[in-house]
C-alpha positions, 0 to 999 in steps of 0.5 A: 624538199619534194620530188615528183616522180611520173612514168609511161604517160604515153603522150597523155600530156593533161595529167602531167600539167595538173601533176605540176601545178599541184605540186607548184613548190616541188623541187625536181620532177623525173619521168622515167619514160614512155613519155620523154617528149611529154616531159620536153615540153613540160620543161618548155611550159614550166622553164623555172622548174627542174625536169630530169627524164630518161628514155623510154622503149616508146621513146624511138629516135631520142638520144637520152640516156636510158638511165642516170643518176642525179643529186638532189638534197644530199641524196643520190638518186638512179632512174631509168625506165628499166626494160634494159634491167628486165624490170618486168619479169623482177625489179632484182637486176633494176635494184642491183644496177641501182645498188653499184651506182651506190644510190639511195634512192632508186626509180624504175617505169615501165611496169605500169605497176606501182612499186615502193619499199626500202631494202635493208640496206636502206635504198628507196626503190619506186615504181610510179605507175603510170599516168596513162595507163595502169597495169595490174590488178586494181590498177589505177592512174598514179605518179610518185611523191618523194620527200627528203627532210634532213635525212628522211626520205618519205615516199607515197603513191598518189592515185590520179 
């Protein structure tokens, strides 16, 4: 089953429509902030589809969490937007965090920079980029695909 993962899209709605359409058969799409009312009205544009989202710092006077957990294919997934968890200065609090949760896959935003490697303990970590505006050198626009098949989990970076 396939996850796709977006963050800090800004309210640069047009990307985030094609993303879903490409992926029509995915079973759960994550935004992980920056863009939280860009993901509320993608759940209202795609009702059959499963969309989780946290709130971002841009994200002002929204109620939703700033990071959560979730399960999805035997597989326990923490996500947030990370600036509480100093993303930016290193993904090692964002990592910690996620590790107490006891997830195997974990998802940060806010960087704008994309970010993907598995520890030794076998947590995925990733950093989607941005679908709006990429940080960094050779940064480019970008969302996240996860994959789980039986106990596989495969991730990528997809440029835009």
């Amino acid at each position: 089953m396939r996850i796709v993962v977006f963050s800090d899209s800004h309210g640069d709605f047009a990307p985030l429509r094609d993303i879903v359409m490409t992926h029509k058969n995915a079973g759960l799409f994550i935004h992980l902030g920056d863009g939280e009312l860009d993901a509320v009205k993608l759940a209202e544009e795609f009702p059959q589809k499963t969309f989780l989202y946290v709130r971002g710092n841009c994200d002002r006077g929204i109620d939703t969490p700033a990071e959560a957990t979730a399960f999805f294919h035997g597989k326990k997934i923490f996500y947030a937007h990370g600036q509480f968890l100093r993303v930016k200065s290193s993904p090692q609090w964002f990592i910690e965090r996620a590790a107490d949760a006891k997830a195997d896959i974990a998802l940060f935003g806010h960087t704008h920079e994309v970010f993907v490697t598995t520890l030794e303990s076998g947590m995925h970590v990733m950093n989607p980029g941005s679908t709006a505006a990429p940080r960094g050198e050779g940064a480019f626009r970008s969302y996240g695909l996860i994959d789980i098949k039986d106990d596989t989990v495969a991730m990528q970076i997809v440029k835009i």
